[in-house]
Structure formats: structure tokens, C-alpha cells
C-alpha positions in Angstrom: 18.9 -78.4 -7.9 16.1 -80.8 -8.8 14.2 -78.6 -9.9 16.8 -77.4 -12.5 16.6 -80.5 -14.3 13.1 -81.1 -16.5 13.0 -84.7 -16.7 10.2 -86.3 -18.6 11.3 -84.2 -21.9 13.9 -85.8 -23.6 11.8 -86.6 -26.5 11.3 -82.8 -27.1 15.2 -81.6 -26.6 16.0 -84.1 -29.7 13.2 -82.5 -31.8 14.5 -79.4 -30.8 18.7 -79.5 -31.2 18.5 -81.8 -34.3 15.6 -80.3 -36.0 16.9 -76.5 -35.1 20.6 -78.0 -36.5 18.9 -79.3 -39.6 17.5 -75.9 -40.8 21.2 -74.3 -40.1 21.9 -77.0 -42.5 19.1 -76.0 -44.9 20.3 -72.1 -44.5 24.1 -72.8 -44.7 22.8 -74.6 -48.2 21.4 -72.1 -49.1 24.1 -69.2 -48.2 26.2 -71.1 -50.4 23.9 -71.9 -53.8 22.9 -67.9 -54.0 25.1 -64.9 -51.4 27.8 -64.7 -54.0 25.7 -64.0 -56.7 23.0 -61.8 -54.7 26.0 -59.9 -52.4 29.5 -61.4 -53.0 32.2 -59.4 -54.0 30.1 -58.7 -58.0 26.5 -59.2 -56.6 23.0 -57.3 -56.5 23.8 -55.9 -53.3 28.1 -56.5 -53.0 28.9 -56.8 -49.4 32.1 -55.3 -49.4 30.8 -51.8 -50.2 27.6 -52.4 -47.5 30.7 -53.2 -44.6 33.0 -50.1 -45.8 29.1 -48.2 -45.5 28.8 -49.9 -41.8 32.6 -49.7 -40.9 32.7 -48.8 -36.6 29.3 -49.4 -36.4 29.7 -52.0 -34.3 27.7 -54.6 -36.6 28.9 -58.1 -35.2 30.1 -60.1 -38.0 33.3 -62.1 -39.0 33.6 -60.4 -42.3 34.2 -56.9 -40.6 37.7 -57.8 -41.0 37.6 -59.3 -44.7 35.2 -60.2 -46.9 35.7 -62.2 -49.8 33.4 -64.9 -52.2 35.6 -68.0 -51.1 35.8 -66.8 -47.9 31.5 -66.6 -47.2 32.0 -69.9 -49.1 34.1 -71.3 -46.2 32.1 -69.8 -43.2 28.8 -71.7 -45.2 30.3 -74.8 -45.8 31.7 -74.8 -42.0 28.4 -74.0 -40.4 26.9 -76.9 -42.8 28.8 -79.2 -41.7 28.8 -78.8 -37.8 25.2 -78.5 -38.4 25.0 -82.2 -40.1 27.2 -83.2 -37.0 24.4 -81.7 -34.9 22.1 -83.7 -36.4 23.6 -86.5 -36.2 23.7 -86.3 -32.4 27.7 -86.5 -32.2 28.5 -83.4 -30.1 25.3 -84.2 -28.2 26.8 -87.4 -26.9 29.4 -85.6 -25.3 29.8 -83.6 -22.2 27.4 -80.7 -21.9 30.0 -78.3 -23.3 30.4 -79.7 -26.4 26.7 -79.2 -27.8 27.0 -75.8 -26.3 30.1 -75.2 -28.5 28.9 -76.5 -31.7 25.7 -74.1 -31.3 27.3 -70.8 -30.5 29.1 -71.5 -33.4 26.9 -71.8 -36.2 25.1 -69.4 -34.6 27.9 -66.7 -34.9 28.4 -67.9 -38.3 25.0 -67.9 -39.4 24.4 -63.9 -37.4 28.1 -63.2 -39.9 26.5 -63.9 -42.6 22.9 -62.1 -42.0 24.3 -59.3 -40.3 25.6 -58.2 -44.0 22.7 -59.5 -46.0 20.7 -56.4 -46.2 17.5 -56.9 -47.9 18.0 -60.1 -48.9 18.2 -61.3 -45.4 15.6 -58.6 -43.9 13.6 -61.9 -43.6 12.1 -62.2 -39.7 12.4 -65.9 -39.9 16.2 -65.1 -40.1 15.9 -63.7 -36.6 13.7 -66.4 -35.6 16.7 -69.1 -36.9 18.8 -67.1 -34.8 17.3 -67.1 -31.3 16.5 -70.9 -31.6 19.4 -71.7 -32.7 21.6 -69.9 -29.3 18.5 -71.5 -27.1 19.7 -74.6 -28.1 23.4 -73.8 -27.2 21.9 -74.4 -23.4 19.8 -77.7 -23.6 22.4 -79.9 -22.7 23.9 -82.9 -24.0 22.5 -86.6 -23.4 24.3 -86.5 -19.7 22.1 -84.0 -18.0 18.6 -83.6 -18.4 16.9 -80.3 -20.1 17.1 -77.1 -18.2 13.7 -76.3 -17.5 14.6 -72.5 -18.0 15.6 -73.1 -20.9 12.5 -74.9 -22.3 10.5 -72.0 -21.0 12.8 -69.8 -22.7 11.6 -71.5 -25.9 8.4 -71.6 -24.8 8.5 -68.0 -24.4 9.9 -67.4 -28.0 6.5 -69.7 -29.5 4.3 -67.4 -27.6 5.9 -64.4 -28.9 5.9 -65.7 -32.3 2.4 -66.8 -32.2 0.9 -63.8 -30.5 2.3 -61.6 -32.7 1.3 -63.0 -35.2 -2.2 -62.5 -33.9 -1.9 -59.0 -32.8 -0.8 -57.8 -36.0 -3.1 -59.2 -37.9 -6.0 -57.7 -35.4 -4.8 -55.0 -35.6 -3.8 -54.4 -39.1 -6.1 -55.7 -42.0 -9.9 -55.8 -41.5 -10.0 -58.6 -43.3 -8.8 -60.4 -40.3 -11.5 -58.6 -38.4 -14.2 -60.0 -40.8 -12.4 -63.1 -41.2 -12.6 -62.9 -44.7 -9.0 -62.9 -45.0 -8.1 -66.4 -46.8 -10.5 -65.2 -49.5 -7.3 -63.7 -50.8 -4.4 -65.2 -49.1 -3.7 -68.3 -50.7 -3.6 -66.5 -54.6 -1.8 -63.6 -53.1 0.6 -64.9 -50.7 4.1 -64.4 -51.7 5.0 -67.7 -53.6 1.9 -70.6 -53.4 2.4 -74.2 -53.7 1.0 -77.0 -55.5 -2.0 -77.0 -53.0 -2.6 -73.6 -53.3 -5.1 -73.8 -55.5 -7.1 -76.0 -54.1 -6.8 -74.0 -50.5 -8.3 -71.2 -52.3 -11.1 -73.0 -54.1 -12.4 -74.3 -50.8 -15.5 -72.9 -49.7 -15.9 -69.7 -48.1 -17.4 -70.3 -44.7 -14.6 -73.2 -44.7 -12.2 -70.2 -45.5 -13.8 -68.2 -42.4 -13.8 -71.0 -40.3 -10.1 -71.6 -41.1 -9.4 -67.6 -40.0 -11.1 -67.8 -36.9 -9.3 -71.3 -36.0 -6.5 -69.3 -36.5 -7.1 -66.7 -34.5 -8.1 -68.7 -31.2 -4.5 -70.5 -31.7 -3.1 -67.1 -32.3 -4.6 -65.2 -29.5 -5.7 -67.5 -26.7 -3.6 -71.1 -27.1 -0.4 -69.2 -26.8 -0.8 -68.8 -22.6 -1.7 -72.2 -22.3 1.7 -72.5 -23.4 3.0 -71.9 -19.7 0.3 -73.8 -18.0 1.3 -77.2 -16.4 0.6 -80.4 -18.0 -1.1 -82.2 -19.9 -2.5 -78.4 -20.6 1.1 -76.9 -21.9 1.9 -79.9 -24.4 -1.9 -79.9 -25.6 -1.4 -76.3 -26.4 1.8 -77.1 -28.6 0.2 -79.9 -30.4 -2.2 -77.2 -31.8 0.3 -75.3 -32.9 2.2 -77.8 -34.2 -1.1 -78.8 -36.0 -2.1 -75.6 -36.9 1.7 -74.8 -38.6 1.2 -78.1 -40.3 -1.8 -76.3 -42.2 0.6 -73.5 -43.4 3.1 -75.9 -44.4 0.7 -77.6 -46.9 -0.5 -74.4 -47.9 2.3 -72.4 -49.0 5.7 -72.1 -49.4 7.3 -70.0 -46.2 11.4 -70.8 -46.2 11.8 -72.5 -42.4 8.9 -69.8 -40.6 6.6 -72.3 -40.4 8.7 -75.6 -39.6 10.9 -74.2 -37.4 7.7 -73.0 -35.4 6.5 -76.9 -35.6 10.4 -77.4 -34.0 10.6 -75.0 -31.1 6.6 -76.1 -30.2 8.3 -79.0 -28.9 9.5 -77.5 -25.6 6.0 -77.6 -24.7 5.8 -81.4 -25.7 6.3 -83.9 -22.5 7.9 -87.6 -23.2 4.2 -88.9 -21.8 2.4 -87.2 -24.4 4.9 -88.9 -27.3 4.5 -92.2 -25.5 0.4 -91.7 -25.3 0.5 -91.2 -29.1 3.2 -93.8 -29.8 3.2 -96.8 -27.6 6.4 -98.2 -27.4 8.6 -95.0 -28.2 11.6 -95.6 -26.0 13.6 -92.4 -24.3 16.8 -92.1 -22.3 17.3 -93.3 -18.3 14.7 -91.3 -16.0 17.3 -90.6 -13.9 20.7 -89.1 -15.7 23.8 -88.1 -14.4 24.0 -85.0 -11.9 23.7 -81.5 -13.3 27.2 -79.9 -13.3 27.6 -77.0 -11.2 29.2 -75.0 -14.4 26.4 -76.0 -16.6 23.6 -75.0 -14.2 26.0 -71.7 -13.3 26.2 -70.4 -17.5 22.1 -71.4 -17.9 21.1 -69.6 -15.2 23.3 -66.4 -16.3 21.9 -66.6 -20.2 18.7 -67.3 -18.4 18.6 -63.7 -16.7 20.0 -62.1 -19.4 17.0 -63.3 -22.2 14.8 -62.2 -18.8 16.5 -58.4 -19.3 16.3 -58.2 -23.5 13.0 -59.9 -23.0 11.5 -56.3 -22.0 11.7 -54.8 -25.3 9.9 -57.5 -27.2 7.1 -57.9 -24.4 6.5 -53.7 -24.8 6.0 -54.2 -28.0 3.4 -56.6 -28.3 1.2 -54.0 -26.4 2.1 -51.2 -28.5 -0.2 -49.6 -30.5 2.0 -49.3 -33.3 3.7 -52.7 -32.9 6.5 -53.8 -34.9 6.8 -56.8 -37.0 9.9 -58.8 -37.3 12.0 -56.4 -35.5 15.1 -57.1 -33.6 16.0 -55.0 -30.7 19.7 -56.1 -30.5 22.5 -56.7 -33.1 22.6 -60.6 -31.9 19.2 -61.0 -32.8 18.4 -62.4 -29.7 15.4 -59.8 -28.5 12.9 -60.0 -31.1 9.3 -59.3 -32.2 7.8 -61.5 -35.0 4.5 -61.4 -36.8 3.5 -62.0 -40.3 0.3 -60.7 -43.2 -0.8 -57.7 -40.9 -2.4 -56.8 -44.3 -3.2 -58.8 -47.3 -3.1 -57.7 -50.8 -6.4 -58.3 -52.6 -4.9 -58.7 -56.2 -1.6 -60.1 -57.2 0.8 -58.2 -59.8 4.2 -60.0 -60.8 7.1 -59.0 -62.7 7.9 -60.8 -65.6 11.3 -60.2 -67.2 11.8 -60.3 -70.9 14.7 -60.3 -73.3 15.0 -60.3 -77.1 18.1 -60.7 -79.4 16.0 -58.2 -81.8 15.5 -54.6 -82.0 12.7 -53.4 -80.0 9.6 -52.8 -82.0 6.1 -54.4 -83.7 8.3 -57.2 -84.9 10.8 -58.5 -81.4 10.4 -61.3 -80.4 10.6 -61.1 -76.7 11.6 -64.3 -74.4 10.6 -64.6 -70.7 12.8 -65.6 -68.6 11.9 -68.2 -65.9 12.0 -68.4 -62.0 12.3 -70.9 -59.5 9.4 -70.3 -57.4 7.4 -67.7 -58.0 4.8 -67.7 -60.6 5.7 -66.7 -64.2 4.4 -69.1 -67.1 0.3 -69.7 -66.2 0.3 -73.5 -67.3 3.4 -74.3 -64.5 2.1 -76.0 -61.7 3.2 -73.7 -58.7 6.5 -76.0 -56.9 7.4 -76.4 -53.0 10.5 -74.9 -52.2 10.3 -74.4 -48.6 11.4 -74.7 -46.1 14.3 -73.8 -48.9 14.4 -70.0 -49.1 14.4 -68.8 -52.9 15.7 -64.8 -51.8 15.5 -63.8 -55.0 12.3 -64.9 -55.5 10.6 -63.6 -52.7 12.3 -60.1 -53.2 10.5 -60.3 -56.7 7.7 -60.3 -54.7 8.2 -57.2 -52.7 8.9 -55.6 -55.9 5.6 -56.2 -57.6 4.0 -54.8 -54.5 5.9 -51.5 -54.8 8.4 -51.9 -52.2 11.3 -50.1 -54.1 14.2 -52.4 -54.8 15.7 -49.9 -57.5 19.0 -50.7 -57.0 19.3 -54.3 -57.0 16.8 -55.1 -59.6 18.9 -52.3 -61.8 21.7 -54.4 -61.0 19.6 -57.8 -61.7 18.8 -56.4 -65.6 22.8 -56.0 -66.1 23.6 -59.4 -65.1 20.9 -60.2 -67.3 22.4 -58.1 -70.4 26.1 -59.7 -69.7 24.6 -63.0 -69.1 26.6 -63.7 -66.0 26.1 -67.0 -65.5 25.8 -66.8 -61.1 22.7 -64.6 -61.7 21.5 -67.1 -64.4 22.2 -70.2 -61.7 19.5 -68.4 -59.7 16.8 -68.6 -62.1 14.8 -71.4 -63.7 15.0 -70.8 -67.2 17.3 -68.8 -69.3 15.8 -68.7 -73.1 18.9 -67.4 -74.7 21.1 -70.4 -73.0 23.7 -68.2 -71.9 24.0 -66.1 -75.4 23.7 -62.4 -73.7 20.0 -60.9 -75.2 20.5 -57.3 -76.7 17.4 -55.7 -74.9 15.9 -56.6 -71.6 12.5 -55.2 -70.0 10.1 -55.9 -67.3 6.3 -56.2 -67.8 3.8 -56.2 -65.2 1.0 -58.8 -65.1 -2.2 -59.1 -63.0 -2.2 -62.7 -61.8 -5.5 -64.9 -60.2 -5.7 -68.2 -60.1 -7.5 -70.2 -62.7 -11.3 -71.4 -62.6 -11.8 -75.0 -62.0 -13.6 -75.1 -65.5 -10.4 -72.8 -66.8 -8.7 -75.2 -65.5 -9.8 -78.3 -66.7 -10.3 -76.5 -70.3 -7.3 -75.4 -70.5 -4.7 -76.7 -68.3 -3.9 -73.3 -66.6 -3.3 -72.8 -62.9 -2.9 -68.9 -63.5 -4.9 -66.4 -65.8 -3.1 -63.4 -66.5 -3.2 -60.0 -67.8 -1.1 -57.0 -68.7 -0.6 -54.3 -66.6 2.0 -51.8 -68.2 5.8 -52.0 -67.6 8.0 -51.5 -64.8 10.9 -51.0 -66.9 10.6 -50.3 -70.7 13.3 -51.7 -72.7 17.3 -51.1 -72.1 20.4 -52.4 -73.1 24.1 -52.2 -72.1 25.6 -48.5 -72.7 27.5 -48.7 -76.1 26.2 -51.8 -77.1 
């Protein structure tokens, strides 16, 4: 079974378990610092009442049987931590079964926890976390050498990622068509970074340039993706370098590094050692390929073959789907991202007063982590740390409905309970409940360079009415 065994990538199987294991840590993290208070037992969204909604559905999740705050607690905190063991390369040392273990489980954890997130984990990167992460169940410890079918597996999962990507945008936005979509993109996009600013102050043809660089990695370096070397690991370092780009230019949780990640499969040790002279890899020649091993590969091999139907279908559709999942273990998906992009930004600034409303209240904005709010803040990197709430505030501005949990949100608000104050940045009233709560709407656009340098400002911004005029707890 030579041919089983793809020697010559070593290299790119420890870029791709540890670096895979180290966003499970990043998402675990995260699980932990915001589900309860977004959908624990008194969130937004409570998951209890979502699973008695769900109950026989047939939803695979550990908390079908129970769900409680410690108990999400627990599962986060486990997964965390066999995901720092991951990274640290101890279950890789051991046999091949080992490894395999460790992934499968996070990756049932992590699928527990997103299969009750609801909107707040209606994310496609989640899906994405998700596929990688059972991929690199199969990869093998340090005693056997990748499975090539595996690495084409992951291959497989870049191109459908990166196509997409491509298609949707083609086939979505004109903007795209006319590449004159990063005219918009960098002051719209959901929550900009500190080089945001700058990305959207560079020139216009550079901008146009920049859109059709992306779409020739988008549409065309993707097949070159299968191709046999040198051609296959020249076409991942494009993406790699072309992810890179997105990473300095905005803040997109783990989408954009855990496409850098899975890039790798395409990435031969010869190419490493070409770039870094010196860089040392394990024995050419390791141990023999267990029978079992190759036996369970070849199995999950044909079945991602059978679910990979759906996905494939779907990228030739004319109304193509974008970050969908075709089965409850999000292991069949379609990706894409920005098939349209908004050509002004609105965002919803919250406001509370201790005063009666009228001429005289003095109203207090409250602040968030990441997405913009007071003009002179610089804008902050997050990612690839996922701020949910954040992002969702995003949605909302854009009209995407959210009724119910942002209800919910102003309540917390009125009782000051302190989990959904944890979330944010800034709390004026520091902790003391406010009487009155709203929610303003503001047009946004980035500052001027001379606005900029006159006034300190990285935003401008202007009224736009209210999303929600002012309320208060009943019989208070």
C-alpha cells in the first residue's frame, strides 16, 4: 500500500492537526466566556427551550439528554483542554488511534455545542471548524505517514471553500462583476480592524486590482489545487498569501486562518525546505501503515466521496447556497462569503439613562467589544476570536430581524445582569440598572484623512432614527 502513505508531507500534517487543534482551543474559549449568557439556561436565545422545540428531531448533540450552564461549562472546558493536548503533539506521539480519538472527540463536543446554538452559531466558519477538525481525526500520528486520501480530502474542502467563495460573489453582487467591490468592503464589512482604514483609503485601481487578484485565486487557483507538484503546493501558497491579506484586513473569527491551516495539505516538505534551509522533518521512511488504520481511512474516505455529491451540485446551481450544511454532522458543506456588499453602513447604538425620557435625559451609550460605536475608538482585532454578539449586531443593523433576542438583550440591559454586561466593553452605569433603555441608529463611514488628522476620528457619523424608542421594565 505505498501508495497509501504520502511521504514528503510531514511538515503540512503538523500545520494541519496542531493549527486545526488550536482554533478548537480558540472556540472552546470562547463557548465558555459568552454561551451561558447568549443561550444558557437565562440567555438571549435559552437552550433548554430550543432542545424541548427540537426534541425527536434527531439533532446530534450531548445535551439532548440534559442541558444545564455548568454542564456546557464542562463539555468547553474538556474540549479546551484535549485541544491544548493536541497542540502540544502528545496524542500525536502515540499510536495512530490515539490522535484519531482525541479528534472525534472535540469534534462531537464542539458539533454538541453548535448544534443548539441557533443564530449565534449560524456562522459557516462553524461548519468549516467542523469538517477540518474530523479530517484531522484520519492524518495519523507521527508512526505512519499522511494518508494521501486524506490530504486530498482537505484539499477538496480548500477548493470548495475558495470556489464558492468565487461563485457567489459572480454571481451575486455586480460590484464584483465591475470589480469595484472593495470601494465599499473594507468600511462596510461586518467588524474592520485597525488597518481598515488604511485598506479603504488605498487607491482605487489598487482596490480593482485587489478584486480581480482575488478573483483569479478564487476561480482558477483552486484546480491547481489537485495538480501534481510543485504546481499543487504553488497553488496553496497563493492562498495562503491571499488569506493573509484578509487577515490584515479585517476581523473574520477563524474563516480566514483556518483557511491559511487546511491550505497546507497542498504544501510538500520540499517546498518548506526550499523556503527555509535547514528546517528538519521526521525519518523518510516510517513505520508500516497498519492494516486497521488504512482499513477505517479508506471507509471515511468513500463515505466524504458519497456526501461530497450534494456540495459539488451545489456549486453549479444557479441558485447556490452559501454556508449550508447538507447533514446534521456538518460534514457535507457549501461555503462562500459577501455575495453582496452593502454600500453604506448603519449600526445600532444602545443607550440608557437613569432620567426620565425627554429634552432634558441624559442618555449613556453603552460600549462594545468590536464593533464600532464611539467614532474616536480605533477599530481593535479580535479575530480569529469570535465576538457573537457583536457580529449579530451587525446582522441587525442590516435588517435581518433578530426581534427576539435583542428584546431579550434590552432586559438584561434594564436588570443589569451582569453575564450580559461581561459581553460588552463598557457599561456607563457600572452595574447600577438604567431606568430607560433605547436603540438609535447611526449612518457610519470612515473618516477623511484630513478628518482624521483634525480631529482624531476614525468614524463620522450621523443619525438615522431609532430602532427601538425608549422602554423600561413593566412596573418599574
Amino acid at each position: 500500500m505505498e501508495w497509501f502513505s504520502a511521504e514528503g508531507y510531514e511538515f503540512g500534517r503538523q500545520v494541519l492537526q496542531r493549527g486545526i487543534a488550536a482554533v478548537y482551543l480558540l472556540a472552546f474559549i470562547s463557548a465558555a466566556n459568552q454561551f451561558p449568557a447568549l443561550l444558557g439556561e437565562n440567555g438571549l436565545l435559552p437552550a433548554p427551550r430550543f432542545l424541548a422545540r427540537i426534541r425527536g428531531r434527531g439533532i446530534p448533540t450531548l445535551f439532548r439528554w440534559h442541558y444545564s450552564d455548568r454542564f456546557l461549562l464542562a463539555v468547553a472546558w474538556t474540549g479546551a483542554a484535549v485541544a491544548a493536548l493536541l497542540v502540544a503533539c502528545v496524542p500525536q506521539s502515540g499510536p495512530p488511534w490515539l490522535p484519531m480519538a482525541a479528534f472525534l472527540l472535540i469534534w462531537f463536543l464542539y458539533l454538541s455545542i453548535v448544534n443548539i446554538g441557533q443564530t449565534f452559531y449560524g456562522f459557516g466558519w462553524e461548519s468549516l471548524l467542523l469538517e477540518a477538525g474530523f479530517l484531522a481525526a484520519f492524518l495519523g500520528s507521527n508512526d505512519v505517514a499522511p494518508p494521501i486520501t486524506v490530504l486530498f480530502l482537505f484539499r477538496w474542502l480548500v477548493f470548495r471553500l475558495e470556489f464558492g467563495a468565487g461563485l457567489i460573489k459572480m454571481r451575486g453582487d455586480p460590484v464584483w462583476r465591475d470589480l469595484t467591490a472593495l470601494y465599499y468592503h473594507h468600511e462596510t464589512q461586518p467588524m474592520p480592524n485597525p488597518a481598515s482604514w488604511y485598506f479603504h483609503h488605498l487607491p482605487k485601481p489598487l482596490h480593482k486590482a485587489e478584486v480581480l487578484g482575488n478573483h483569479v485565486a478564487q476561480l482558477v487557483v483552486p484546480f491547481f489545487l489537485f495538480f501534481p507538484q510543485p504546481v499543487a503546493g504553488i497553488a496553496a501558497a497563493v492562498v495562503i498569501i491571499t488569506q493573509g491579506w484578509l487577515v490584515l484586513s479585517g476581523n473574520f473569527a477563524w474563516l480566514n486562518v483556518l483557511t491559511i491551516l487546511i491550505a497546507f495539505s497542498a504544501v510538500p516538505d520540499s517546498l518548506v525546505q526550499a523556503l527555509l534551509p535547514g528546517a528538519a522533518f521526521a525519518s523518510p521512511e516510517p513505520p508500516a501503515t497498519p492494516l486497521w488504520f488504512a482499513v477505517v481511512v479508506l471507509a471515511v474516505t468513500a463515505l466524504m466521496l458519497y456526501w461530497a455529491w450534494a456540495p459539488l451540485r451545489n456549486l453549479f446551481s444557479r441558485n447556490q447556497l452559501m454556508n449550508a450544511s447538507f447533514n446534521r454532522w456538518h460534514l457535507s458543506n457549501a461555503y462562500g462569503a459577501f455575495g453582496s456588499i452593502t454600500r453604506s453602513r448603519n449600526e445600532v447604538v444602545i443607550e440608557g439613562t437613569l432620567d426620565d425620557p425627554g429634552p432634558d435625559a441624559q442618555w449613556l451609550e453603552y460600549g462594545f467589544r468590536g464593533k464600532p460605536g464611539d467614532p474616536a475608538r480605533m477599530p481593535r482585532q479580535f479575530a480569529p476570536y469570535h465576538l457573537r454578539l457583536d457580529w449579530m449586531m451587525w446582522f441587525l443593523a442590516l435588517g435581518a430581524g433578530g426581534s427576539t433576542w435583542f428584546e431579550v438583550l434590552l432586559q438584561k440591559l434594564l436588570t443589569g445582569d451582569r453575564r450580559t454586561l461581561a459581553l460588552l466593553r463598557d457599561d456607563p452605569f457600572k452595574g447600577t440598572p438604567p431606568r430607560w433603555v433605547r436603540a438609535r441608529v447611526y449612518r457610519y463611514r470612515f473618516s477623511t484623512p484630513a478628518e482624521r488628522r483634525a480631529d482624531g476620528v476614525w468614524w463620522i457619523r450621523e443619525p438615522a432614527g431609532f430602532l427601538t424608542h425608549p422602554v423600561r421594565l413593566i412596573g418599574s
